[in-house]
NUSELO-153848 format. One record per atom (N, C-alpha, C): residue in one letter; x, y, z. Coordinates in steps of 0.001 Angstrom, whole numbers, plus 500000, padded with zeros to 6 digits. Layout:
N
aXYZ/...
//
This chain:
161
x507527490498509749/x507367489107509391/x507561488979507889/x508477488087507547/x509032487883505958/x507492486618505353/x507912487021504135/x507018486158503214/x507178484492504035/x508774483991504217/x509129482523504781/x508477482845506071/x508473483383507256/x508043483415508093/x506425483102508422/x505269483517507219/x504107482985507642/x503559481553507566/x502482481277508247/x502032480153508558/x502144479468507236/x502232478100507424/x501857477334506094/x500696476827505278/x500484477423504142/x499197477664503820/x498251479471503336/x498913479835504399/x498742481460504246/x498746481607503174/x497937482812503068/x498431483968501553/x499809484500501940/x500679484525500630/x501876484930500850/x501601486600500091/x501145486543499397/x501477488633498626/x500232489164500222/x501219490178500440/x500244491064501009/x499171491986500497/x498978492450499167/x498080492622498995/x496215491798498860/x496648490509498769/x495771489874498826/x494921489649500422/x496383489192500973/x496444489177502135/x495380490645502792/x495589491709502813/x495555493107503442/x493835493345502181/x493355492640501208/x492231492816500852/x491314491840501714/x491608490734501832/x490781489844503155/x490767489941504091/x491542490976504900/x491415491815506154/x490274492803505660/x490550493478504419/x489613494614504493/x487940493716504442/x487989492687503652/x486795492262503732/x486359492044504680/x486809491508505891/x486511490699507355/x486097491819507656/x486646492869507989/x486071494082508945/x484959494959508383/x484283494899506895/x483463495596506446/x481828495605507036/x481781494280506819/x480589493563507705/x479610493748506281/x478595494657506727/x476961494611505717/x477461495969505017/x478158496542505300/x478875498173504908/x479483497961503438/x478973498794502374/x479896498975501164/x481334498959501938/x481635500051502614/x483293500106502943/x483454500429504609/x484268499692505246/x484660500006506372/x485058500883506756/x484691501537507785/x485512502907508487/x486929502978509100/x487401503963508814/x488639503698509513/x488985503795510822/x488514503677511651/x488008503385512850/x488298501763512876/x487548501189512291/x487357499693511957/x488807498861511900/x489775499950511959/x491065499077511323/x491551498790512888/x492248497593512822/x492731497307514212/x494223496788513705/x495119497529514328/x496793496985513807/x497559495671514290/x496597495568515535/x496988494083516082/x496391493263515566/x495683492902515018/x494748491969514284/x495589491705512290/x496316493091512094/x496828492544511110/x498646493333511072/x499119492911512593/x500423493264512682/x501166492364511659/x501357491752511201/x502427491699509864/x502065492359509046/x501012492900508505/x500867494215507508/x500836495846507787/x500993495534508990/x500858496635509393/x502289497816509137/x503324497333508765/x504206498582508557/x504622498060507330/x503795498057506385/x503464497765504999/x501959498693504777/x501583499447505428/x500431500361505749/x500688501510505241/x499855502274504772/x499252503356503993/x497762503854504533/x497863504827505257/x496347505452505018/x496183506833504749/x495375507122503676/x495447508173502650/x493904508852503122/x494030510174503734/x492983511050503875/x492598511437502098/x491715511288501691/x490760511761500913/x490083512622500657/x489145512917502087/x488158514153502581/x488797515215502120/x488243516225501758/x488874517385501040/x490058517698500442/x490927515924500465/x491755516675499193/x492039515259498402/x491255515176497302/x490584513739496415/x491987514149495278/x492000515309495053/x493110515535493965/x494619514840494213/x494772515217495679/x496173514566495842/x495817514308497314/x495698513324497471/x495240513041499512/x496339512782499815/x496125513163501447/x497478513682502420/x497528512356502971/x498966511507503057/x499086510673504287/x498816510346505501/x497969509981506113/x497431510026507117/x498449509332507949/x499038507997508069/x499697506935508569/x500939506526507404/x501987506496507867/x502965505397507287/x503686504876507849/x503307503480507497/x504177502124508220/x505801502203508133/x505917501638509387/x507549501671509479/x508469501286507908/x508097500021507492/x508461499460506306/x508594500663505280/x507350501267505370/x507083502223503937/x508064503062504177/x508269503649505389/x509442504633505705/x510845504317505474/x511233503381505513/x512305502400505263/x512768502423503640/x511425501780502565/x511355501999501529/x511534503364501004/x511072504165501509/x510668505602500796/x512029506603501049/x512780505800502241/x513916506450502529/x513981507850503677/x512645508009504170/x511699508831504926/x510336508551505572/x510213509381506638/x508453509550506991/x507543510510505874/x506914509794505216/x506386510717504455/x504612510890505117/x504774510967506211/x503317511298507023/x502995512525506829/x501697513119506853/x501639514446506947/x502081514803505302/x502485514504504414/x502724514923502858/x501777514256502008/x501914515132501259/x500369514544499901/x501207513716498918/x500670513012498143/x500826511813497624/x502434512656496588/x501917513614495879/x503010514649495004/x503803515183495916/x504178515298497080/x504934515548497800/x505812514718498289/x505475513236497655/x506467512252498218/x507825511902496813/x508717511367497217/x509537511289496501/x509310510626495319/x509354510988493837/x508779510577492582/x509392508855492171/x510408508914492790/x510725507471492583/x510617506914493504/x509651506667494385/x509512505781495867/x508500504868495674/x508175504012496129/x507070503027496676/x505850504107496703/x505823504813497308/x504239505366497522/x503800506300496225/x504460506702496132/x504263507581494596/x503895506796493548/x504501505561493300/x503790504787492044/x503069503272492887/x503172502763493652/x502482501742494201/x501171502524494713/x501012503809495132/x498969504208495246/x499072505182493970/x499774504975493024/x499187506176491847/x497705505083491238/x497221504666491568/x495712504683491136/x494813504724491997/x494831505406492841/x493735505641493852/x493019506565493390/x493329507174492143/x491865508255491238/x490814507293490690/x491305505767490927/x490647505047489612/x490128503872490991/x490572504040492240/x489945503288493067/x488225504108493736/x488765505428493581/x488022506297494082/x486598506682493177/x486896506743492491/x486310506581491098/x485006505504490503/x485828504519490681/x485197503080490919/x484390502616491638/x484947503161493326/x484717502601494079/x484445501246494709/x485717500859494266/x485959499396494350/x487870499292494906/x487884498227495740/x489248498168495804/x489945497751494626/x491346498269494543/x492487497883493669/x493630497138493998/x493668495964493783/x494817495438493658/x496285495341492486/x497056495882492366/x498358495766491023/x499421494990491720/x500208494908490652/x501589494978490618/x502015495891489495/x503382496212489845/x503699497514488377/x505604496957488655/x506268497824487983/x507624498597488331/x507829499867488033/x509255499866488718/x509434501490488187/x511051501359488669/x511650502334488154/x513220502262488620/x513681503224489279/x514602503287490097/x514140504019491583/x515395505128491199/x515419505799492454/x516614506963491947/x518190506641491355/x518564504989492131/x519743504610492115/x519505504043490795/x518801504173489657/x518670503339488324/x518351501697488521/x518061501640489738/x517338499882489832/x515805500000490160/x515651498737489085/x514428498466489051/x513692497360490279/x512594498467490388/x511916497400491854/x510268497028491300/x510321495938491733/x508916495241491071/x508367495407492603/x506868495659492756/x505920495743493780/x504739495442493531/x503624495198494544/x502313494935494513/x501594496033495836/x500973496084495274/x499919497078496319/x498195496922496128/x498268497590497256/x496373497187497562/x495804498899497686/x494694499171497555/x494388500552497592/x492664500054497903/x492213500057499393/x491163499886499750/x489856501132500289/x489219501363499500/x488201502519500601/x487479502075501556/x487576503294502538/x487176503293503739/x486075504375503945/x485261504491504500/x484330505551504711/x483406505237506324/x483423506916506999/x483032507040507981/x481615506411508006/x480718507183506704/x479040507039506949/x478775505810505699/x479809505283505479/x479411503940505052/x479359504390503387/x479323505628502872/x478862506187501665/x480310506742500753/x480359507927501366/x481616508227501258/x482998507955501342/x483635508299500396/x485129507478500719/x485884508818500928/x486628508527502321/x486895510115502940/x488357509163503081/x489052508208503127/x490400507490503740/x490517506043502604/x491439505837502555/x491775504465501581/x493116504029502652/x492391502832502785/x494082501984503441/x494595501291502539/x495878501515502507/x496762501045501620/x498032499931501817/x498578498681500894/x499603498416501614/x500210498485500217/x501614498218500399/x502668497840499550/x503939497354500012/x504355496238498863/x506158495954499397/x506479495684498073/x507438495387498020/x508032495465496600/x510073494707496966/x510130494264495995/x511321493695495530/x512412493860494826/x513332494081495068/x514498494770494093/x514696493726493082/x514766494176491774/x514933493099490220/x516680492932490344/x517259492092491600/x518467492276491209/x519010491693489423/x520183492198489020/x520423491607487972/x521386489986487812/x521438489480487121/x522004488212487401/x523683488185487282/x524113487547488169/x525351487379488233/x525800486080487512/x526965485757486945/x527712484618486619/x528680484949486550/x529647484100487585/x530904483894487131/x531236485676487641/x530795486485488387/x531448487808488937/x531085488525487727/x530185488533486789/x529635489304485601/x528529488952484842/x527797490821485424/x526077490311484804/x525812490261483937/x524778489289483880/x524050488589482668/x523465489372481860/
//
């Protein structure tokens, strides 16, 4: 589902969007479990999804889930690979590079950033980096979303601006 495609009125950035999901499902809980996540309940974000195991490896956490979209973006499944194992110029590599500082915090993160990708174009994105925890305490998983936009350059007249 495209940004034009949602209801009228909606939040249009998905990160905002994909932080008021995380709120709805938390309940009286510092952070929701991941258990708690239901994909039908937020199928347009859902392959814009990220979920990042934590539990024993906080230094660089392993992919737990990646959304179709992200795979698309990233140019691969980067499931099953740790955050440094994914491609240095992709969506996931710099759209969750602050999940030391979500974790940390313990508070969700919302950005936007850029970065310029392997082909030398620059892509502007927003991402969400939410904790999740089994015993309500711990943050053992962070769900994540991101999408991002290519900065095309401007054309006139068959020559860029």
């Amino acid at each position: 589902m495209s940004d034009d495609d949602l209801p009228s009125g909606m939040e249009r950035r998905l990160s905002l969007r994909i932080l008021n999901y995380w709120r709805s499902i938390r309940q009286s809980d510092a952070f929701p479990a991941k258990g708690d996540l239901d994909p039908a309940a937020m199928s347009d974000m859902w392959p814009y999804c990220i979920i990042l195991k934590t539990e024993g490896n906080e230094a660089d956490p392993l992919i737990d889930f990646c959304g179709d979209e992200i795979k698309k973006l990233c140019g691969e499944d980067v499931t099953g690979k740790t955050i440094s194992a994914t491609p240095p110029k992709c969506l996931v590599a710099n759209g969750l590079n602050l999940y030391t500082r979500a974790l940390a915090k313990r508070v969700p993160i919302t950005y936007g950033d850029e970065f310029v990708d392997d082909n030398g174009v620059k892509v502007l994105f927003r991402s969400a980096i939410l904790p999740l925890s089994e015993d309500g305490t711990t943050i053992d998983h962070f769900l994540c979303a991101a999408n991002c936009r290519i900065d095309e350059p401007d054309v006139i007249d068959g020559d860029e601006a």
